[in-house]
C-alpha positions as CSV (number, residue, x, y, z in Angstrom):
1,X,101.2,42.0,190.0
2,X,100.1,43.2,193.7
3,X,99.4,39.9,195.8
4,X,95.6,39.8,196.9
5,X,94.1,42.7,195.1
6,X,93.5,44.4,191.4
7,X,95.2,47.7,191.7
8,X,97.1,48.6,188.7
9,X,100.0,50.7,190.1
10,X,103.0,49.8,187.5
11,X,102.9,49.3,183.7
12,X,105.6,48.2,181.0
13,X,105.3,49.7,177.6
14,X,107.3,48.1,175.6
15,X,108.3,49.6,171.7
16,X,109.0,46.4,169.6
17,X,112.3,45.6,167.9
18,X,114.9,47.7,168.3
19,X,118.6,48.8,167.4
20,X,119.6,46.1,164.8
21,X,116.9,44.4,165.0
22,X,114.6,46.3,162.2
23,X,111.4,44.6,162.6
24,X,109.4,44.3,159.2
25,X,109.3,47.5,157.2
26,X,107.3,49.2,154.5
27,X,108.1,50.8,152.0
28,X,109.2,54.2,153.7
29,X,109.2,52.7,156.9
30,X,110.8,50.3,159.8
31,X,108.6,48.9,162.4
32,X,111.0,49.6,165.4
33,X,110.7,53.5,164.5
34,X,107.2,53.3,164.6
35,X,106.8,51.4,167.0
36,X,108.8,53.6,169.5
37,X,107.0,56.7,168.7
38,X,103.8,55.0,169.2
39,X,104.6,53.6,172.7
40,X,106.0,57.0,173.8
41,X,102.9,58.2,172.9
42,X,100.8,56.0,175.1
43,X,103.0,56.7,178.3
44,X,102.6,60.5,177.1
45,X,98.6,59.8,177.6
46,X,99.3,57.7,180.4
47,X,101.3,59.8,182.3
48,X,99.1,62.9,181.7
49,X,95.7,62.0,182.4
50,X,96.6,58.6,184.5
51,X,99.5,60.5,186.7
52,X,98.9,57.3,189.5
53,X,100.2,55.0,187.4
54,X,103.8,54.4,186.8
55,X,105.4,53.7,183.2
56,X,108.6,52.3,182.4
57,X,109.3,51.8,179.2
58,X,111.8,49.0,177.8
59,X,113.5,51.1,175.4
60,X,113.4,55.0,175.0
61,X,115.6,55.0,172.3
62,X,116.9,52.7,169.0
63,X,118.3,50.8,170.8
64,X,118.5,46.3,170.8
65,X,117.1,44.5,174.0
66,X,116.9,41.0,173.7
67,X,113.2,39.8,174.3
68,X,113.7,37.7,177.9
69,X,115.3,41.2,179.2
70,X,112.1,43.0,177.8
71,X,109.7,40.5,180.0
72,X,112.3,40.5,183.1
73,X,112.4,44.5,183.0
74,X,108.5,44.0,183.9
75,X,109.3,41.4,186.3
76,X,112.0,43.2,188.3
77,X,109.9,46.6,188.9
78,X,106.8,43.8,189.5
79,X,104.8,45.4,186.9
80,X,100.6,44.9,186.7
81,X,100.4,45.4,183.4
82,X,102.8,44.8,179.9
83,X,102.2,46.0,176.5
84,X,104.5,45.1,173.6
85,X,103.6,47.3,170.2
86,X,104.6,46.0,167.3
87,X,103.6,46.6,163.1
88,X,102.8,43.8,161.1
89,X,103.5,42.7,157.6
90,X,102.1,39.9,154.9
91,X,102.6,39.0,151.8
92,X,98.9,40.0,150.8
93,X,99.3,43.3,150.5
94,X,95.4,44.5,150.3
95,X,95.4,43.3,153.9
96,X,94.8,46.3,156.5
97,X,93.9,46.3,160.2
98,X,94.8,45.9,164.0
99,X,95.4,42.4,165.8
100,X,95.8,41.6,169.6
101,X,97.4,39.2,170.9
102,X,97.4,37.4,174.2
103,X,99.8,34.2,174.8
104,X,98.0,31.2,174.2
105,X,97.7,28.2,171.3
106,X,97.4,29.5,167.8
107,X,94.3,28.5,165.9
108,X,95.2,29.3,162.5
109,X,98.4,29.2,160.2
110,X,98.0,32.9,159.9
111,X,98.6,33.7,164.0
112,X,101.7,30.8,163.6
113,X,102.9,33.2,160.8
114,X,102.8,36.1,162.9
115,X,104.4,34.3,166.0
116,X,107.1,33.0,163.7
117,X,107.9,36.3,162.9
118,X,108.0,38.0,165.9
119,X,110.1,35.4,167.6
120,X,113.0,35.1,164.8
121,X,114.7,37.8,166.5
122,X,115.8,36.1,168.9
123,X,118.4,34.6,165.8
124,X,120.7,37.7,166.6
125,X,120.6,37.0,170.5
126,X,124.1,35.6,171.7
127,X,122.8,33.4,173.8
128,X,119.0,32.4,172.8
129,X,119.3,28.6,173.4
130,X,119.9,29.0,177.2
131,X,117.4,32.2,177.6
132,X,114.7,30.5,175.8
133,X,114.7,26.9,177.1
134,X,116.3,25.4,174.1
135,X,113.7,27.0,171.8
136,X,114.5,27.0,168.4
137,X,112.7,29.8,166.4
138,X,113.3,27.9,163.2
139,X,110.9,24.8,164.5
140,X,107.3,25.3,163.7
141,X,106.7,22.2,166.7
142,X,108.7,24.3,169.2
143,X,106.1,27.5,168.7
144,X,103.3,25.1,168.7
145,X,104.8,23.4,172.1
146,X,105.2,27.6,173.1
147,X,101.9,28.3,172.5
148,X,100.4,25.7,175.4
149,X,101.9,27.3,178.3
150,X,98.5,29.4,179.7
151,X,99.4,32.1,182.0
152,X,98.0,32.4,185.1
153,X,96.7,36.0,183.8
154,X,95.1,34.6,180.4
155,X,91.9,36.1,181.6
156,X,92.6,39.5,182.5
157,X,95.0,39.9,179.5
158,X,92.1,38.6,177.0
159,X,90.1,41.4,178.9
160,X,92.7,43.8,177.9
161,X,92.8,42.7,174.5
162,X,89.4,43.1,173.7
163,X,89.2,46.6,175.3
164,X,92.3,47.7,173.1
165,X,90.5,46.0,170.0
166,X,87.3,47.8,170.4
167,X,88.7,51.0,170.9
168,X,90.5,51.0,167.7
169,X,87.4,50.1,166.0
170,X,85.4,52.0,167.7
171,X,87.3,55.4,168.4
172,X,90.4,54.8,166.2
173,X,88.1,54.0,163.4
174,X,90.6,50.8,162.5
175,X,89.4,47.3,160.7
176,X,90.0,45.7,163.7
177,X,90.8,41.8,162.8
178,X,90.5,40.8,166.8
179,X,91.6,39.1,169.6
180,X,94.1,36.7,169.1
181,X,96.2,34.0,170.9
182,X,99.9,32.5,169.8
183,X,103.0,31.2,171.2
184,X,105.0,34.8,171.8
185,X,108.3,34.5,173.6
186,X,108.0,38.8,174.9
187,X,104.6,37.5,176.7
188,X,105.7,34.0,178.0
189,X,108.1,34.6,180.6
190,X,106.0,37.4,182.1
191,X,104.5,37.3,185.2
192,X,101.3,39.4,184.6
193,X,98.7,40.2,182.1
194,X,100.3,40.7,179.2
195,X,99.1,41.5,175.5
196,X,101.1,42.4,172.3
197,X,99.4,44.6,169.6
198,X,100.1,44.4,166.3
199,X,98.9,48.1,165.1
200,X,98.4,47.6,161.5
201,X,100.0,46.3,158.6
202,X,103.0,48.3,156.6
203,X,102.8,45.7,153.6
204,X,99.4,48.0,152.8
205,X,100.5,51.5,151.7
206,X,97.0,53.0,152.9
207,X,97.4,51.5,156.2
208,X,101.7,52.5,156.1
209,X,100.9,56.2,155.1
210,X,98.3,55.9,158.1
211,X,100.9,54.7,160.7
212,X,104.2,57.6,159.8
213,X,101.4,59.8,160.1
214,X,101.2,62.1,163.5
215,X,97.4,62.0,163.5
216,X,97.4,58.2,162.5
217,X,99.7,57.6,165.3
218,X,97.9,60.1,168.0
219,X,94.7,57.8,167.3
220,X,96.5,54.5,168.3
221,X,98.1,55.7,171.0
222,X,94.6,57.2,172.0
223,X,93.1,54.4,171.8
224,X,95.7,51.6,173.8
225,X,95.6,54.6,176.2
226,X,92.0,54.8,176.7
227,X,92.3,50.8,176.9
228,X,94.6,50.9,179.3
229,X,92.7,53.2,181.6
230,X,89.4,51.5,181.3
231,X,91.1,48.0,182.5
232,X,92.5,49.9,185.3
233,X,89.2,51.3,186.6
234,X,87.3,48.3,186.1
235,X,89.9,46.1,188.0
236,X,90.7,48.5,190.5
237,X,86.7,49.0,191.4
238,X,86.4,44.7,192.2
239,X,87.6,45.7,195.6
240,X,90.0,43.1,195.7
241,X,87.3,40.6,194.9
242,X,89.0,38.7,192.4
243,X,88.7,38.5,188.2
């Protein structure tokens, strides 16, 4: 992030999961196929109706990139802003609606659950131990030692979150379940705000149907978009003042 003011010049899209890394799935779907065609989607938008701001995506393809490479790709092109979309699963299966997360200590067993997930795949990384510190995604007390680093950005990305949140219930016309924090190894070694959305659940057929849908997936993309662009113009007009 630019040294000294709030202009929001660069952002990093990043489509979770990946190559042979499936993600969860439903039952006619995998999360990393959805979640690619969402995230192209939103730098689409972007790149249409925000044509200032530069996107780079992580992956533009099925393709597996290990999750410290996904936060460095932001921190090598000094990115303002990274998004990771992800689909979420459970074993309650009535359960529908759209999460955000920011990096921060989980309150519930639920958020640990989600966390958990998320960061098991760094299991089919050759080298996790060294990337990641020593962190074992296996220990529950390594995710809950995880989740007490605060970034330096924990404001602006709970800003973010809550702008993406609100537009999915608001214009999206999701069951938006909130902001959230947890101990996410995509957001930790990032060096700006940084939010990871988990656009519904594919454990609910409803909500699965919704997402392989092209209108279900226009109106998430619309709505990160229009997220995305509102946190941009609200920044941008402090005038270098400071969060």
């Amino acid at each position: 992030m630019a040294q000294g003011n709030n202009a929001v010049h660069t952002i990093v899209i990043d489509a979770g999961h990946g190559g042979k890394d499936q993600g969860c799935s439903g039952a006619s779907s995998l999360e990393k196929t959805l979640t690619l065609s969402i995230a192209q989607k939103v730098g689409n938008y972007l790149q249409t109706y925000v044509p200032d701001l530069k996107v780079i995506y992580t992956r533009d393809s099925d393709e597996f990139i290990e999750l410290h490479e996904r936060a460095e790709i932001a921190n090598r092109n000094k990115a303002d802003l990274f998004v990771s979309i992800h689909c979420n699963a459970i074993s309650n299966k009535s359960l529908q609606g759209t999460e955000t997360y920011v990096m921060g200590t989980h309150r519930n067993e639920a958020n640990l659950d989600v966390a958990l997930r998320e960061n098991a795949v760094v299991l089919q990384e050759d080298n996790f131990l060294n990337n990641y510190d020593g962190f074992d995604p296996n220990s529950p007390e390594t995710h809950i030692m995880l989740s007490l680093f605060q970034s330096a950005h924990v404001d602006q990305s709970l800003y973010l979150a809550k702008l993406i949140e609100d537009q999915f219930a608001e214009r999206a016309g999701r069951n938006s379940l909130g902001v959230k924090q947890a101990g996410f190894l995509v957001l930790y070694k990032t060096t700006m705000p940084s939010v990871l959305i988990e656009c519904g659940f594919l454990t609910n057929k409803t909500e699965e149907n919704y997402l392989r849908s092209e209108q279900g997936q226009d109106y998430i993309a619309s709505a990160i978009y229009r997220a995305i662009k509102e946190y941009k113009y609200a920044m941008e007009a402090k005038n270098n003042k400071g969060f």
